[in-house]
N, C-alpha and C positions, 0 to 999 in steps of 0.2 A: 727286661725292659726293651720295649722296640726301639729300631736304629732311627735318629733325631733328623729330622730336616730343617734346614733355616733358609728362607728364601725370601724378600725383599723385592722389592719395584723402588724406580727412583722417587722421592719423594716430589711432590709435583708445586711446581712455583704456585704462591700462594696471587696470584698477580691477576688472575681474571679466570671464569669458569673454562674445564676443561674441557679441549673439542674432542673430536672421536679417535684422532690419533693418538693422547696422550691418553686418553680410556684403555684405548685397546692392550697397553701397557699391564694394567691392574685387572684387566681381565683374562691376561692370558697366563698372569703369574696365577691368579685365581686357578685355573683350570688345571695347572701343574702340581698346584698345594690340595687342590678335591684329588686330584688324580695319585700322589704319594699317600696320602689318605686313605682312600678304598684300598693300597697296596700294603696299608699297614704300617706305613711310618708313623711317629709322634711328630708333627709339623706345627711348625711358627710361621707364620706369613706376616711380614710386616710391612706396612706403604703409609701414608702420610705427608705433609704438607711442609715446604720449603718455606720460610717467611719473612728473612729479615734480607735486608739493601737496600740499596741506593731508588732502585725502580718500584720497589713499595712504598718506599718513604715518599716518593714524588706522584704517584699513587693517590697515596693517602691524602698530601697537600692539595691534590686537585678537588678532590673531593670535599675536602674540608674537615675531616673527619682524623684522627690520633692514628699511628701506622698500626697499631694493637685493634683497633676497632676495626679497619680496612680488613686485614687479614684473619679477623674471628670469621665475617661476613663471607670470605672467600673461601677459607677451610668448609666453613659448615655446608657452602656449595660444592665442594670439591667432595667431600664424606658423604654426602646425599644421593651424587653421580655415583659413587662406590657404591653406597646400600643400594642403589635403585638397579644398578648391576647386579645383584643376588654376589658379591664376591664377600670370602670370609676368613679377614684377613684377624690376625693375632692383636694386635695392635694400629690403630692410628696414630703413629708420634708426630707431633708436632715442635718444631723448633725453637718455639716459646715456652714448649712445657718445661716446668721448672728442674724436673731430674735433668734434661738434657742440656741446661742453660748450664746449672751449678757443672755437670759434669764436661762440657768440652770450656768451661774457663780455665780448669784444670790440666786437663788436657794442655792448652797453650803453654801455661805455665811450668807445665813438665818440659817443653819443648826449649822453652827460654831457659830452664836450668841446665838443661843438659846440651846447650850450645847448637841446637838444630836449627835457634831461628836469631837473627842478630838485625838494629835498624839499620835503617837507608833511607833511599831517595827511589821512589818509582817516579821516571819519565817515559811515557812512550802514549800508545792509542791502546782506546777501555771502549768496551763494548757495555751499555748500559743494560739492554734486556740480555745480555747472556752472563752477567757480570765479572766478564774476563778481559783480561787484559792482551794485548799482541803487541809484536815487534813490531818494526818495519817492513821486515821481508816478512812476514805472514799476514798484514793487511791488503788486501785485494782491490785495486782502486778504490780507496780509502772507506773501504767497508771492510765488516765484520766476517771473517773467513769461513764461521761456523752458520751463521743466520741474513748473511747477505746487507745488514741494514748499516748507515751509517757510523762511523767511530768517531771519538772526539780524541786531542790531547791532552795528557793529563799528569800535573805533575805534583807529587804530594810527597810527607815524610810516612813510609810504613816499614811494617818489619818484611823480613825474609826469611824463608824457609828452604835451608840448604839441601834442594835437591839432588846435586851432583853428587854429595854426600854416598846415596844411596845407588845411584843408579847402575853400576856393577853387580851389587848384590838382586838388584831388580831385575835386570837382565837374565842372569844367572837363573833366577827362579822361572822365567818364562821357560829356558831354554830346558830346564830339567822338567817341564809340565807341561806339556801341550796342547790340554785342555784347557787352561787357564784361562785364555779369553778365545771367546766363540764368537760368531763363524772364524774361519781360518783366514779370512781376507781383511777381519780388523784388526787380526792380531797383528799381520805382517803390516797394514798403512800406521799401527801405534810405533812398531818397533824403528821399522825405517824414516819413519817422517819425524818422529820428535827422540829416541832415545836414541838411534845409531846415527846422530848429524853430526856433524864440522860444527865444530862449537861447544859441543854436547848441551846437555838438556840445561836449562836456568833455572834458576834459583828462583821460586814463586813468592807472590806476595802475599800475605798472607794477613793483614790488615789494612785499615781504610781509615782518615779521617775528614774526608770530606764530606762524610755524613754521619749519621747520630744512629739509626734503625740499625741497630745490630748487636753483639753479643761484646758488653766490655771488654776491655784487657783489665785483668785487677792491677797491674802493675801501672798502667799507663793510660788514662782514663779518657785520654782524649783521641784514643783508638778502639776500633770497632773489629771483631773477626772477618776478615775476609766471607762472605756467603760460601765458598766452595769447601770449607775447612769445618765450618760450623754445619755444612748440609750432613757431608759424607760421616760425619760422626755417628748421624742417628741412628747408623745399622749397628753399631757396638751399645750405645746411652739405651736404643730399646729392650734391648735387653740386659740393663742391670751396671754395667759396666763403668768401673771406679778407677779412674786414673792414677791415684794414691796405693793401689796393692799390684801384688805380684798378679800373675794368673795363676798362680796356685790358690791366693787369695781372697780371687772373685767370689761373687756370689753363685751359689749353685745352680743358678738360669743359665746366668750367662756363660759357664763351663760346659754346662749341659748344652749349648744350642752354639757357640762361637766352636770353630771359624765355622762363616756363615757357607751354605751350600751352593749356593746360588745368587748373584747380584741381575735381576733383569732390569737392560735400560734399554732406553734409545740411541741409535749409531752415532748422534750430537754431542753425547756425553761422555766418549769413551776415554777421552784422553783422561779426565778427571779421575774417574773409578779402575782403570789402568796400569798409571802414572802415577796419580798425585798419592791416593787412598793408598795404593798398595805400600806407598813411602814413609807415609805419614802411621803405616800399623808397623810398619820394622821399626820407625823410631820408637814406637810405645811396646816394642820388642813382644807381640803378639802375633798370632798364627794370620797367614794370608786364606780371604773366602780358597774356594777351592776353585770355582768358575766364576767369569762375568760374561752374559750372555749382550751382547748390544745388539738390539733387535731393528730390523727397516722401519722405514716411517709406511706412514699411510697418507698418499697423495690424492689430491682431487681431483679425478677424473669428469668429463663429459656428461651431461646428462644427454637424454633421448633428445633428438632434435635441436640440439647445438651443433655446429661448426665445429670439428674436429682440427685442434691446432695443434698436434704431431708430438706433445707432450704432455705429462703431467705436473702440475704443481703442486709446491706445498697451500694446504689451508691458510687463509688470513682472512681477518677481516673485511680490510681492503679491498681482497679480491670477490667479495660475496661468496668465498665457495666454503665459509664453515659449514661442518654437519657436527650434532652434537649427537652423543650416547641415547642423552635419556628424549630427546628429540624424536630421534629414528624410533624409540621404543611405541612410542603414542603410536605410530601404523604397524611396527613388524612383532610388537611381542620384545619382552626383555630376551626371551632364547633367541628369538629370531636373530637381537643385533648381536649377541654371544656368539650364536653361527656364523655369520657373516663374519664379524671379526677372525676368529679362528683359524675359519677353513679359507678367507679369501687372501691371508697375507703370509709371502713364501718365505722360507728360512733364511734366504740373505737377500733378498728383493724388496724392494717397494711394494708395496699393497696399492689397490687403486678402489678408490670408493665413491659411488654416487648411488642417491635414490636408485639412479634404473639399475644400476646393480647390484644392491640389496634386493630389491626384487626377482630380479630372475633368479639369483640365489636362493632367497626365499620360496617362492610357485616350485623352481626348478627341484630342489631339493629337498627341504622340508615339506611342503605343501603334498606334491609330489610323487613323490619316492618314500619318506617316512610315513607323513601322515596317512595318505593311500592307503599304505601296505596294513598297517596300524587300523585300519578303517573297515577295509576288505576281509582280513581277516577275524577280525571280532564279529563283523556282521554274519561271515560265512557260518562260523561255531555257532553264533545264536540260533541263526534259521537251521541250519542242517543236526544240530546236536543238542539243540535246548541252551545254549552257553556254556553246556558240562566241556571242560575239558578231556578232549576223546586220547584214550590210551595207542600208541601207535602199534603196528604190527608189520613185521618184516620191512624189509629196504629192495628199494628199486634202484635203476642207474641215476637219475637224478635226486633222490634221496641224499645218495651217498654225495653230489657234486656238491649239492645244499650245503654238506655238512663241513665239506673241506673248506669249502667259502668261509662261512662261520668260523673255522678253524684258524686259518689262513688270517682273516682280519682282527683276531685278538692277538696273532704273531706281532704282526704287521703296526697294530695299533700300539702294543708297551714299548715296543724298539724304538718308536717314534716318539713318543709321548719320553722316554727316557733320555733324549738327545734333544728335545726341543723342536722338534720340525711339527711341530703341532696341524699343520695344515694336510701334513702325508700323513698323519693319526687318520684326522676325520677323512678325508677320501678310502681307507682301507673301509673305515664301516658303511662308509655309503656307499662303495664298490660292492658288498656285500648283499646290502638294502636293494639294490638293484639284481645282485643275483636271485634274492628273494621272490623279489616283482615278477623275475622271466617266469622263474619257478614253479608260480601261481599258472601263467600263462601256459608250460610244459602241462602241468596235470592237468589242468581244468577240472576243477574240482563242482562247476556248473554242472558238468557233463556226470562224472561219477554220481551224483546225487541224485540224478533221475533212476538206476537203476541198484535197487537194496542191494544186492551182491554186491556190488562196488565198497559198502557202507565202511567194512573194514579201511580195505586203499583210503578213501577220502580222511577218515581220523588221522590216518599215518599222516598224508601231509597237513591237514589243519595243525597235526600236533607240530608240525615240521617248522611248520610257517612259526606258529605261539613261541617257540623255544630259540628260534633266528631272532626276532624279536625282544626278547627277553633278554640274550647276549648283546645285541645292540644297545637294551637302554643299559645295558650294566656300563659297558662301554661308554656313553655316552651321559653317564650320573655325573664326571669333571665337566661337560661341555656346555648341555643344556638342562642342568638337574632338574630344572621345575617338569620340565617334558619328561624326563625318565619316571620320574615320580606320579604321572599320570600315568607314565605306561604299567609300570608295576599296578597302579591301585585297577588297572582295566585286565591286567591278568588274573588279578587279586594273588598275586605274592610276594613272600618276601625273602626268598631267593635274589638277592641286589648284590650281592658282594662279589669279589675279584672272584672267589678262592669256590664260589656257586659256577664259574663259566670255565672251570678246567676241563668239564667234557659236557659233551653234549648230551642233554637229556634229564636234566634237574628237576623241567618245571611238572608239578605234580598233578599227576591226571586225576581222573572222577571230581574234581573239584567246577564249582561254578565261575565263569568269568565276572569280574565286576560291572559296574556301568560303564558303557560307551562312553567317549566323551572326545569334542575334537581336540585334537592337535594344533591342526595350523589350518586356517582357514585360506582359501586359496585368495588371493589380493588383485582385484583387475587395476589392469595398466593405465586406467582412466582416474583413479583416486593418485598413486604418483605423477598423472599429469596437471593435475591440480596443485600440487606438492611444488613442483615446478616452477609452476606460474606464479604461485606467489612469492618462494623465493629469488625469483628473478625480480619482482616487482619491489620487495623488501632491498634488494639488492642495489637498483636501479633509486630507490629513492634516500639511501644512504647513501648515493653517489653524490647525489646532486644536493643531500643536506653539508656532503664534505666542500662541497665546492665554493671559492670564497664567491660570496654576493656583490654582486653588482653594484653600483651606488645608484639610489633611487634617482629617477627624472621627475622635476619638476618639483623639487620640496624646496619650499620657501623660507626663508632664513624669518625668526622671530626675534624680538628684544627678550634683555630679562623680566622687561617689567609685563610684558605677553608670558612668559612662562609663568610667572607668580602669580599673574590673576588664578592660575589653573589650582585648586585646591585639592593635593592629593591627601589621601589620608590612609593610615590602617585602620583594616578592619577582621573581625570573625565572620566566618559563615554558622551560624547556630543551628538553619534548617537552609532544606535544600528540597526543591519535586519539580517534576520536569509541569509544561505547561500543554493545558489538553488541546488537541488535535495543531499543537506547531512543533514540530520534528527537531529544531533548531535551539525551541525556546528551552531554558530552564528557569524559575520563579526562587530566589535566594532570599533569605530573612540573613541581614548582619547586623551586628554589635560594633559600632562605634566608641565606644567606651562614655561617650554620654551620652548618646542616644542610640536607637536600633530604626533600622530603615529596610524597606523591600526595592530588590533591581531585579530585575528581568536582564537575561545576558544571554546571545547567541551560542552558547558553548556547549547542547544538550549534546552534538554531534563525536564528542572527546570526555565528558566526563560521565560518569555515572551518579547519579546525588549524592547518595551516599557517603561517596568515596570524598565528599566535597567539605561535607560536617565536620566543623571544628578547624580546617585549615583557616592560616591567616592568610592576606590578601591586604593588595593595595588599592583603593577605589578613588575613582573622580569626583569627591564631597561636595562640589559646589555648580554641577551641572543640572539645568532645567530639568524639571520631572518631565516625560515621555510616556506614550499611552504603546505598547507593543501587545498584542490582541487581545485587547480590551482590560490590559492589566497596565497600573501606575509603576513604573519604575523610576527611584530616585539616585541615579548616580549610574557611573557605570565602573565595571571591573578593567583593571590592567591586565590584558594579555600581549603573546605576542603572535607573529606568521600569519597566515591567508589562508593558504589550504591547509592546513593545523594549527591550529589555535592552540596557545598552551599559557595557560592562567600564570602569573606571578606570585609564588609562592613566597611567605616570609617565615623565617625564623620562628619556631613554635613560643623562643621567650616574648619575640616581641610587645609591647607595651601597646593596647587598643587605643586608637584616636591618635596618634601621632604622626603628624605634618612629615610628609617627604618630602627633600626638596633636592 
């Protein structure tokens, strides 16, 4: 049987769609699980959606909507951004799903038998969006130390979870594995900043009852699991994992696949999957993952033609500088943003991301240097060989340089790809790519083709070029597989495997090339300026939608009995088509519930008819008919704004003909 890999991303707040930083998380664990894969392992990748607290459940209430309905809506956005990523993970668990419900209640209640968790009183400052708790001395002018935003105080009855308990024994394991959490710069800020203090480490809380959205206590019903207790479970509940048996006990999955291989998160999380996880698996007296890799974020950089303000920041809203995954994909190609991803964020740095640099990334490298080379050479075999694959003959001094290159960046590429520095994987093969490209430029294979004699030399490198190639998409099947898998079907082989690029010279001659096909189309710098413009204008007018309004000039105070004259009423839209030659106009048939009447409304500019059928709406019932070009309208529609009109939508139960007042 092959040796097992289990690898894991954090599971992702179920709270709003994911931007490109928290993408890029799921896609690079993706590239690591293809990449053990083609090496042969039997691999589990798991990722999936966080869902229960305090900031979904207020969430949920704004909306209007049950926190179960909030978070279906969110996951399924969240799994869509994963599919639309090409990643292929083992499972999507979710924190609602029922194995992982029944199994981390359990989980607590092993913990309350066995004296790891006792009540109390939490007082201090909670951080709503990170849903953690801090001292005194770790709130930062009275913000949240991890995400910057404000903290409140907060004092409620929950249990506790006897960290101090452990922390010896946790220590200890650090100090005997040095790999255990990666880079070496977080291990030392986990160790010194929260486990080797004056104080030592505290005792976590570990339930809630100042809200309902979360995982009962069966004991104590009017407590909820803490979210960080119920998150971190999922990596054991996905696979199988019964709190009730021994681990000799378990089920065969989860023997076969625990302790997990790899935990990837982000630098935000570390303390938790560190600290808390590694405490909470000794309590339940089972094996620690082996690594937790916590990877840099990805900040928002400058676009072209911005003012340069000497830093980067994190993505928000707020700040307009979201970029999303499947967003960027619409201009650069799903590989496109897999590449950027990969090759643009360093192994313990911040990554910096914008339009203009996804593009030059893109032109620069894919476009380029692969596509090119990819391009040049199938074309060359076509015209100079008929597309036969030409058999090579003897080596020259740049042959051989070819070949060490080639050599050289599959060294290069599993050293890195086996340590995670994923970004110095892909530069070996495109340092390669590029050897390639001179290579072309060294032989001149233009030239030899003018004179037969030469005919032998020119196959040796055509063939030279097809098999560099070949090595690359092998190489690059974890990174951007949909592109490898064109490349193979334009060599037409299938020669793809690890265990095909141990020497050079696999791919099989007298055979015919498949169809051309491009790669990467090169992207002018006038379509990301467009890209620009409007995000800045989206930007700019979600500023000033945030900004509070002014109180109108000159609105005249009315009586009640001036509002009551005004007959509002509901009503259906049953038909809807816009009105010919008036841009503004739409022509609406609605249902009153005793009678049906036609309104002409200036709103053609924001809705579509269509989209208009069947909504309910609230109408002005008792206003003089009106002629708007040259059609009777009787009543008019409630909307609201000036430069956006946006219709007043009711309730689909609503009851038709019903007096608003």
């Amino acid at each position: 049987m092959s040796e097992k890999y289990y690898l894991t991303t954090a599971i992702a707040y179920a709270s709003r769609k994911p931007h490109f930083g928290n993408t890029y998380e799921v896609i690079m664990a993706d590239a690591v699980a293809r990449y053990k894969r083609l090496r042969g392992y039997d691999v589990f990748f798991c990722t999936g959606t966080d869902e229960h607290g305090q900031k979904i459940e207020n969430l949920a209430k704004e909306a209007g909507i049950t926190p179960k309905l909030y978070v279906d809506g969110v996951a399924g956005e969240i799994k869509g951004v994963w599919d639309k990523m090409n990643t292929t993970y083992d499972r999507f668990i979710r924190t609602t799903d029922e194995d992982h419900v029944e199994a981390v209640r359990k989980i607590f209640n092993r913990f309350y038998k066995q004296g790891d968790i006792y009540k109390g009183y939490y007082e201090g400052w909670y951080c709503t969006p990170c849903e953690s708790f801090f001292t005194e001395t770790q709130v930062v002018e009275g913000k949240c130390p991890d995400c910057g935003r404000p903290v409140q105080q907060a004092r409620e009855e929950a249990y506790f979870f006897k960290m101090s308990k452990y922390v010896d024994k946790l220590l200890a394991h650090i100090d005997a594995n040095p790999e255990f959490i990666q880079p070496e710069s977080r291990k030392k800020e986990m160790v010194n900043n929260f486990l080797r203090v004056e104080g030592g480490l505290q005792d976590l809380c570990v339930s809630r009852t100042s809200f309902s959205w979360g995982v009962p206590v069966d004991f104590d019903q009017k407590h909820v699991m803490y979210v960080w207790l119920d998150a971190l479970a999922n990596y054991i509940t996905a696979i199988g994992y019964d709190p009730d048996k021994s681990f000799e006990e378990q089920s065969e999955k989860f023997r076969r696949y625990w302790p997990c291989d790899v935990h990837v998160i982000g630098k935000d999380i570390l303390r938790f999957h560190t600290i808390y996880w590694p405490i909470f698996l000794m309590a339940l007296d089972i094996p620690l993952p082996a690594k937790v890799f916590g990877h840099p974020w990805f900040n928002a950089a400058e676009e072209k033609g911005q003012k340069p303000t000497g830093e980067d920041v994190k993505m928000s809203k707020s700040r307009g500088n979201v970029i999303y995954a499947d967003e960027l994909a619409e201009t650069f190609g799903v590989d496109g943003v897999r590449y950027f991803a990969l090759s643009e964020m360093p192994y313990d740095q911040d990554g910096r991301i914008s339009y203009t640099n996804v593009l030059l990334r893109y032109n620069m490298d894919l476009a380029n240097n692969l596509g090119n080379l990819v391009s040049r050479t199938h074309a060359m075999t076509k015209k100079y060989f008929d597309g036969i694959i030409p058999a090579p003959v003897g080596e020259e001094g740049t042959d051989a340089e070819l070949k060490a290159a080639v050599a050289e960046a599959k060294v290069a590429f599993e050293k890195n790809m086996d340590t995670f520095h994923v970004a110095d994987a892909l530069e070996a093969v495109f340092n390669m790519l590029r050897r390639a490209n001179k290579y072309i430029d060294e032989t001149t294979p233009w030239a030899l083709a003018k004179d037969e004699a030469n005919k032998p030399r020119l196959g040796t490198v055509l063939y030279n070029l097809l098999e560099s190639i070949r090595t690359a998409a092998v190489l690059l099947r974890a990174i951007i597989p949909a592109t490898a898998d064109s490349i193979f079907a334009q060599l037409n082989t299938d020669k793809c495997e690890f265990a095909d690029i141990e020497r050079f010279g696999v791919l099989e001659v007298n055979k015919p090339l498949g169809e051309a096909a491009m790669l990467f189309a090169r992207i002018d710098e006038k379509v990301i300026d467009e890209i620009i413009k409007q995000r800045e204008e989206a930007a700019a007018k979600a500023a000033k939608a945030a900004e509070k309004p002014e109180k109108p000039e000159g609105c005249a105070l009315i009586g009640i009995e001036d509002f009551m004259g005004v007959e509002l009423r509901t009503a259906k839209i049953v038909a809807c088509e816009k009105v010919p030659k008036a841009k503004k106009l739409l022509k609406l048939q609605i249902d009153l519930g005793y009678e049906e009447r036609q309104v002409v409304s200036g709103i053609a500019k924001f809705y579509e008819p269509e989209a208009l059928i069947g909504k309910k709406i609230i109408v002005v019932a008792n206003l003089k008919p009106a002629t708007l070009c040259g059609i009777e309208s009787n009543g008019m529609i409630l909307a609201s704004g000036e430069e956006e009109i946006r219709v007043v939508f009711l309730d689909p139960e609503t009851p038709l003909g019903e007096r608003v007042r």
